[in-house]
KEGU-542645 format. One record per atom (N, C-alpha, C): residue in three letters; x, z, y negated. Coordinates in steps of 0.05 Angstrom, whole numbers, plus 5000, padded with zeros to 4 digits. Each point is the difference from the previous one (the first is absolute). Example, Ala and Ser with C-alpha at 12.3 -4.5 7.8 and 13.67 -1.06 7.14 Angstrom:
REM KEGU-542645
ala526451565114/ala498250004976/ala501850004976/ser499349864979/ser501650014976/ser498550144978/
***
This chain:
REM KEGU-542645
unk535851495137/unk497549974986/unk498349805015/unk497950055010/unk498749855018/unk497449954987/unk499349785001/unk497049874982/unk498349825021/unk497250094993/unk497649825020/unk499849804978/unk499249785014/unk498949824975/unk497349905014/unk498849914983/unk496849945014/unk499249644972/unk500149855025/unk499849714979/unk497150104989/unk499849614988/unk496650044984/unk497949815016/unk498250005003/unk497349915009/unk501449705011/unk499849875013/unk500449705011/unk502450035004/unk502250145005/unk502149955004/unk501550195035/unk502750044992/unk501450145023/unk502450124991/unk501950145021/unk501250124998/unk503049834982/unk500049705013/unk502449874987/unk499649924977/unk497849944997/unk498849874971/unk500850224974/unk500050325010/unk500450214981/unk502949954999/unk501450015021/unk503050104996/unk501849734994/unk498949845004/unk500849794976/unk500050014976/unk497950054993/unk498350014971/unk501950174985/unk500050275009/unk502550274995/unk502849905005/unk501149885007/unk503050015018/unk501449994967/unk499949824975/unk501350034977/unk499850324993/unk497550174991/unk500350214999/unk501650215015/unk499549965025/unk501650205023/unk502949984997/unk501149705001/unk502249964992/unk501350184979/unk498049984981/unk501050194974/unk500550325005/unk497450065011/unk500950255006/unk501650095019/unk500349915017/unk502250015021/unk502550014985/unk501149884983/unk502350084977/unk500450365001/unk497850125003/unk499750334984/unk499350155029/unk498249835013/unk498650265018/unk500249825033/unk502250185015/unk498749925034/unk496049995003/unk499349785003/unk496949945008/unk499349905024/unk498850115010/unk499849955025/unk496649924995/unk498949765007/unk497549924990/unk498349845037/unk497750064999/unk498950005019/unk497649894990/unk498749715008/unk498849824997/unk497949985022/unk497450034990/unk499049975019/unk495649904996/unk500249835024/unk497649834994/unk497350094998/unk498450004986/unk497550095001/unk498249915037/unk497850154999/unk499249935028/unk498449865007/unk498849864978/unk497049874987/unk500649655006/unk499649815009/unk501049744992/unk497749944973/unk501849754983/unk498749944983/unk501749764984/unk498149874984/unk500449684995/unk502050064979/unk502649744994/unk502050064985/unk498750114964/unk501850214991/unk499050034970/unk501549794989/unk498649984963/unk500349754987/unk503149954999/unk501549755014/unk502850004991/unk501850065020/unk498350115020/unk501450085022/unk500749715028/unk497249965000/unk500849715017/unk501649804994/unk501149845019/unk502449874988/unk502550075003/unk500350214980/unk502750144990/unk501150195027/unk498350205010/unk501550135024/unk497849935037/unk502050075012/unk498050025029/unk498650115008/unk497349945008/unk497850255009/unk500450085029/unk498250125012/unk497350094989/unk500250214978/unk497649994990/unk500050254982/unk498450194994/unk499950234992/unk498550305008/unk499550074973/unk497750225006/unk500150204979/unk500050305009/unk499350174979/unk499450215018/unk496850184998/unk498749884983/unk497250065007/unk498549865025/unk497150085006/unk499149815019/unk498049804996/unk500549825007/unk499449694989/unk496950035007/unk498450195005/unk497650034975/unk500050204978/unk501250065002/unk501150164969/unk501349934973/unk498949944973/unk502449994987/unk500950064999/unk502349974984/unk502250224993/unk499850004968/unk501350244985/unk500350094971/unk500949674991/unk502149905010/unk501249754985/unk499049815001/unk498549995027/unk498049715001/unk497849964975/unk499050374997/unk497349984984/unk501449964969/unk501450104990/unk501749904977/unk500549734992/unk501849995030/unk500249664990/unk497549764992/unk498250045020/unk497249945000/unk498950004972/unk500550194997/unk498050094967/unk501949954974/unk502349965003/unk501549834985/unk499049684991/unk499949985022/unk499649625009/unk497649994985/unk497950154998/unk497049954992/unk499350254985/unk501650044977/unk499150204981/unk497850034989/unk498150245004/unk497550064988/unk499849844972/unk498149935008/unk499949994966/unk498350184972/unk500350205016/unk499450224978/unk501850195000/unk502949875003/unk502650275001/unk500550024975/unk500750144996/unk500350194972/unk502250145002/unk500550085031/unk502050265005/unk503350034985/unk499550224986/unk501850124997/unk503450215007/unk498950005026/unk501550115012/unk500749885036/unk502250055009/unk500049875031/unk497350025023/unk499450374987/unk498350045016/unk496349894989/unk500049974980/unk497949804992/unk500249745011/unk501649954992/unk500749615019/unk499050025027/unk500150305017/unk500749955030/unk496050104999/unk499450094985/unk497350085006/unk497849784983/unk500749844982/unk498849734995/unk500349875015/unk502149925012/unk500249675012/unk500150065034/unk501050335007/unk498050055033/unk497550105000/unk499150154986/unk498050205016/unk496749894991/unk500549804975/unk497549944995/unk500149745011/unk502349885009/unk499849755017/unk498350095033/unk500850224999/unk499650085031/unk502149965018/unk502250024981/unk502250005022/unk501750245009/unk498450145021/unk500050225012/unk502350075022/unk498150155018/unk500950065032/unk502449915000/unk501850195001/unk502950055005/unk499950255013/unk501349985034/unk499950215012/unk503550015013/unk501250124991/unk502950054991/unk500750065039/unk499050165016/unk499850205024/unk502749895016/unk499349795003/unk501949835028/unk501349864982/unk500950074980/unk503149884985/unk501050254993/unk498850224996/unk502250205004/unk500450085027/unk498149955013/unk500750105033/unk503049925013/unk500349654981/unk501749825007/unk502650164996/unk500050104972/unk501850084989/unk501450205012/unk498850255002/unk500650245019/unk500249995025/unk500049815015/unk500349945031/unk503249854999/unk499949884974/unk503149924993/unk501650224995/unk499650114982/unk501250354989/unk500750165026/unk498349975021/unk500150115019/unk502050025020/unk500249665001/unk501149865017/unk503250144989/unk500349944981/unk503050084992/unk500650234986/unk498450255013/unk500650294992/unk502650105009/unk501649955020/unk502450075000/unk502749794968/unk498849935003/unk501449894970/unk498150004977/unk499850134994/unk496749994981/unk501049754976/unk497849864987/unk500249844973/unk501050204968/unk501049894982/unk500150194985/unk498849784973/unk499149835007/unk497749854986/unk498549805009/unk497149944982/unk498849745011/unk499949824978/unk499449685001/unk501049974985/unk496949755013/unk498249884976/unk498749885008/unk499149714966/unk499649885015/unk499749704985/unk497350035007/unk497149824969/unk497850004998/unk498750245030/unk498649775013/unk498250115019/unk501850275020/unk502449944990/unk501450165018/unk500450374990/unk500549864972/unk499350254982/unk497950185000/unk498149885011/unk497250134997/unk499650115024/unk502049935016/unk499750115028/unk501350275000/unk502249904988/unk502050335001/unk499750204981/unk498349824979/unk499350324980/unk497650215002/unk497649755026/unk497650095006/unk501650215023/unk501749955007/unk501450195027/unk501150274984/unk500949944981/unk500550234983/unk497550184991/unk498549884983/unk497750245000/unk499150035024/unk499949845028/unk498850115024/unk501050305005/unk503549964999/unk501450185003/unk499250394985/unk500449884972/unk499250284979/unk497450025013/unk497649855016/unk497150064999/unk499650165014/unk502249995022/unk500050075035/unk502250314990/unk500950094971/unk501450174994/unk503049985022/unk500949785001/unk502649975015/unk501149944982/unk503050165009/unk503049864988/unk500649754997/unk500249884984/unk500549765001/unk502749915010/unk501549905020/unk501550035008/unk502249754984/unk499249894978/unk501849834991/unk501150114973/unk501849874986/unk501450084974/unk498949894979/unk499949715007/unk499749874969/unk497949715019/unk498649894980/unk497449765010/unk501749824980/unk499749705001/unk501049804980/unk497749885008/unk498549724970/unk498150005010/unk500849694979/unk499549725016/unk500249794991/unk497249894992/unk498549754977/unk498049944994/unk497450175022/unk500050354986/unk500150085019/unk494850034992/unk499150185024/unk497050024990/unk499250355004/unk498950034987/unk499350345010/unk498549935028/unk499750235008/unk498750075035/unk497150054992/unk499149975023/unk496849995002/unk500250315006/unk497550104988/unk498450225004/unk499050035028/unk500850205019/unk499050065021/unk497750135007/unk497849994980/unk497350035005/unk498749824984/unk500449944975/unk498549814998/unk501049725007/unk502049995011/unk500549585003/unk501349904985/unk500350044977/unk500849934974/unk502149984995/unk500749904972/unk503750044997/unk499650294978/unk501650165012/unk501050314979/unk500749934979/unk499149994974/unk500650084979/unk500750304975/unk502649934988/unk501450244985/unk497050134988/unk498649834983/unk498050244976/unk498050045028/unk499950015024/unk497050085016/unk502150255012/unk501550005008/unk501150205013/unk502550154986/unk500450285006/unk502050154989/unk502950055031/unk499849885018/unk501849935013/unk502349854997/unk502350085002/unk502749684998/unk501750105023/unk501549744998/unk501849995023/unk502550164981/unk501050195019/unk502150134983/unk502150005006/unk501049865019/unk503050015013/unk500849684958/unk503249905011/unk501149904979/unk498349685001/unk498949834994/unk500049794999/unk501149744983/unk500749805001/unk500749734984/unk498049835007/unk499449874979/unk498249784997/unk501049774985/unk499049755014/unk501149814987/unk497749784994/unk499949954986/unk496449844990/unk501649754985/unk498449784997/unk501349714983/unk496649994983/unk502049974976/unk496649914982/unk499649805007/unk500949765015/unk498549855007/unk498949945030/unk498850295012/unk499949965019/unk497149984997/unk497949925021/unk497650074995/unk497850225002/unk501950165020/unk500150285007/unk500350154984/unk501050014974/unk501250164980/unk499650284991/unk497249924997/unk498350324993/unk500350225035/unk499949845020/unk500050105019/unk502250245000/unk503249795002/unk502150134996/unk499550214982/unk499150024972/unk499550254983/unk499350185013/unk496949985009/unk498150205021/unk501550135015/unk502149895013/unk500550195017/unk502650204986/unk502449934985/unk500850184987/unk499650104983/unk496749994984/unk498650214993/unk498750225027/unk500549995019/unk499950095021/unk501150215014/unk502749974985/unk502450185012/unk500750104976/unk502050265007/unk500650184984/unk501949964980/unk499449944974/unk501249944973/unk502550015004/unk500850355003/unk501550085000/unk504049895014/unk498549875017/unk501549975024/unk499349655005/unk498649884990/unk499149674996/unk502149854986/unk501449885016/unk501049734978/unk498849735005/unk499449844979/unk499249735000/unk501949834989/unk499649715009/unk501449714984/unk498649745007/unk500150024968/unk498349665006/unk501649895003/unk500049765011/unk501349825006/unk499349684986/unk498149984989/unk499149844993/unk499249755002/unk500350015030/unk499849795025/unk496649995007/unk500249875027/unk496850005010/unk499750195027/unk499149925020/unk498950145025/unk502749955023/unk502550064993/unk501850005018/unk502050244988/unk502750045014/unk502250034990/unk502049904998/unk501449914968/unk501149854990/unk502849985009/unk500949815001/unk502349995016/unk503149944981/unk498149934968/unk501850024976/unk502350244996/unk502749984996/unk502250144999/unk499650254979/unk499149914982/unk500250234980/unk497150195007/unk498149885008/unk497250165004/unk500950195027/unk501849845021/unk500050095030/unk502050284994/unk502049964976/unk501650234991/unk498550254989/unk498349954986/unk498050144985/unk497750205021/unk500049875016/unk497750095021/unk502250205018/unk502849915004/unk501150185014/unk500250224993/unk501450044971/unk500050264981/unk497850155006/unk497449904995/unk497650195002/unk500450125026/unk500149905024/unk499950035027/unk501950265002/unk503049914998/unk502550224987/unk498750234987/unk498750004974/unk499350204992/unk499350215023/unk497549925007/unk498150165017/unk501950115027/unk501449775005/unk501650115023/unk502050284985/unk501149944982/unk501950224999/unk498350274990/unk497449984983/unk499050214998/unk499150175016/unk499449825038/unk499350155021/unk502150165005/unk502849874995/unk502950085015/unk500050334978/unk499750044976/unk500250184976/unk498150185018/unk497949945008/unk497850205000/unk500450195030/unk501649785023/unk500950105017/unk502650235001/unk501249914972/unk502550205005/unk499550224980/unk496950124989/unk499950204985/unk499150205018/
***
């Protein structure tokens, strides 16, 4: 079972597989994983929490005149409208971005990133991606790239940590569930902390993907993944799930 992982905005490849190594541990109990880490192409200044704690330099994977879905979130977190009202994730994301003017998200050359990776290791192909915040937004915007371009998606299952929906590839924007009748339909897990600041984000995007086939868990944490025993157990199960439902669907 082979997995891409894609860190989040200010960070790198070790910073992720640190972050994960309690989780992986866990699942490694159940499933040979073979996990493949790798750095965005963008340089960019440490995210909050990150300096200090691990070694840089550090990357993202949008281009550093571009936001990204998580930057403009986090942004509009920090300095909430003050005429939000919103009811829903995708209200939150269209109060506190779009009337801020926090726009222009052009996804192009972070999925380019992605599929030049995919590429790279087509004789072993991935049989998931697996992405944290800004990283998330990279691999799920690669996913609708995918269904847009009417291609096979060549993976099984997406896992998606304090994760953001993908920008709209015509208008700039971040995709939202009630504007569009599109989802990602391969299996996904999501893992969101109510106390992250991203929160509604995380929602957006697994209102995003297909009900049917969607698992979520809060975690109840903030803008990382928790490295707590009983939460890191909990997050494995979900992961397990999805894995064995690919293994069921393969042997019908």
């Amino acid at each position: 079972m082979k997995i891409l992982c894609l860190h989040g905005y200010g960070m790198n490849a070790n910073v992720l597989q640190t972050q994960l190594a309690p989780l992986l541990y866990e699942l490694r109990k159940s499933y040979d994983l073979q996990t493949t880490f790798v750095t965005g192409p963008t340089p960019a200044p440490a995210a909050f929490g990150i300096a200090g704690q691990y070694e840089g330099p550090f990357y993202r994977w949008f281009d550093a005149e571009t936001s990204s879905p998580a930057q403009l979130v986090s942004n509009a977190t920090r300095n909430r409208h003050p005429s939000d009202t919103s009811t829903s994730p995708e209200d939150y994301i269209r109060i506190n971005m779009r009337q801020r003017g926090l726009t222009n998200v052009d996804p192009t050359n972070a999925c380019d990133n992605i599929e030049s990776i995919m590429q790279t290791h087509d004789a072993a192909p991935f049989d998931a991606i697996l992405g944290f915040s800004e990283g998330a937004a990279a691999a799920a915007g690669w996913l609708y790239r995918q269904a847009a371009q009417n291609s096979k998606v060549p993976i099984k299952f997406a896992l998606f940590f304090s994760g953001t929906p993908p920008a709209h590839f015509e208008r700039k924007d971040v995709l939202l569930a009630d504007e569009t009748s599109e989802r990602i339909t391969i299996p996904t897990a999501h893992f969101i902390g109510s106390q992250d600041p991203a929160y509604e984000s995380g929602l957006a995007l697994y209102n995003l993907c297909e009900k049917a086939s969607a698992r979520i868990y809060d975690h109840g944490k903030g803008h990382n993944v928790p490295w707590d025993l009983k939460i890191t157990q909990a997050m494995a199960k979900e992961i397990l799930a999805v894995i064995r439902n690919c293994d069921d669907d393969e042997d019908t």
